[in-house]
N, C-alpha and C positions, 0 to 999 in steps of 0.2 A: 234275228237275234239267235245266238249261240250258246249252248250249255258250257262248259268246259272242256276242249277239246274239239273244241270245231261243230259237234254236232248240233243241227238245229232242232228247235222243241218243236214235237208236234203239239195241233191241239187235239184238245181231250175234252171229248161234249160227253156229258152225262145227262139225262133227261127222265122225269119219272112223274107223275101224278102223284100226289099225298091229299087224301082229302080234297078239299077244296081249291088247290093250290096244282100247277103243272111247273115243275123248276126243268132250265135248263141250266147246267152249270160250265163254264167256258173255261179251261187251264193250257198254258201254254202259248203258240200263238195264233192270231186270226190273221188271216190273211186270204190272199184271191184264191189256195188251194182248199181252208176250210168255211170259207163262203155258202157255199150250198150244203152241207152238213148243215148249218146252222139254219138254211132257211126252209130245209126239211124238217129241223126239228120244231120251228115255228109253226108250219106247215099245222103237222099233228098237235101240236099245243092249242091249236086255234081250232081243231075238228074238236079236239075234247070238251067236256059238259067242265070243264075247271072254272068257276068263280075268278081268279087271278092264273097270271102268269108272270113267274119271276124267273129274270133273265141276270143269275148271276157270275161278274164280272172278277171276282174276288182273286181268283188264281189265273187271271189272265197276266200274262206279263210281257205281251207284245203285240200292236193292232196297226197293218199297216192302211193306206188308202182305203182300198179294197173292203178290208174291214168294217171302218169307218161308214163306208155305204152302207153294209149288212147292218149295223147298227141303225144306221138313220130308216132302211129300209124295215126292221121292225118295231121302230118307234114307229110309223105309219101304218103298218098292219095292225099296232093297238090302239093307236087312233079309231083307226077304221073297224076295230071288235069291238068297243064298246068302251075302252079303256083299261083294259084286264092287264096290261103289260105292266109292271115294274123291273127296276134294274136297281143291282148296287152300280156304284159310281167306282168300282175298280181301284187297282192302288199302284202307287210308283209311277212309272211312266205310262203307263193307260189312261191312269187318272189326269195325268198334267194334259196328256196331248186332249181327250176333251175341254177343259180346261183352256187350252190355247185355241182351240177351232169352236170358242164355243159351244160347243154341245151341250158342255154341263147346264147351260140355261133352256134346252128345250127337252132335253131327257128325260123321261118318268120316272126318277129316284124312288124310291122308297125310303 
């Protein structure tokens, strides 16, 4: 996907502890080049002493295949922590395409 003008969005991971809580926040898009950004910042989200982890999806607005795995791939890794993972359910077309691949039924909403 493209901004106006051709250029594509990159994504933009922000990531911070607050209290009890470790957010990652996703804008722009995921795809096979910000793949591993995301799953380094899982990485440290899961070394930290954080009670939850929220993986939000709000300002994403593009998630290809690629993606899609990284997604499924830390829905497993919070499986496998304890359960600390949640996620918003994203909007416009991130939301639908879970939505269409089902995801939205195994995903850890919040």
């Amino acid at each position: 996907m493209s901004e106006p003008g051709g250029a594509p969005r990159r994504l933009t991971l922000v990531a911070d502890q607050i209290g009890s809580v470790y957010e990652i926040r996703l804008g722009g898009e995921l795809d096979v080049g910000g793949c591993e950004r995301l799953d380094r910042a899982l990485d440290q989200a899961s070394a930290s002493d954080a009670r939850r982890i929220r993986l939000d999806l709000e300002d994403l607005v593009f998630i290809d295949s690629a993606g899609l795995q990284a997604i499924l791939r830390a829905k497993r890794r919070g499986d496998d922590d304890g359960g600390r993972l949640r996620m918003t359910r994203g909007t416009g077309e991130v939301r639908k395409l879970f939505e269409l691949t089902a995801m939205d039924l195994v995903l850890p909403y919040e």
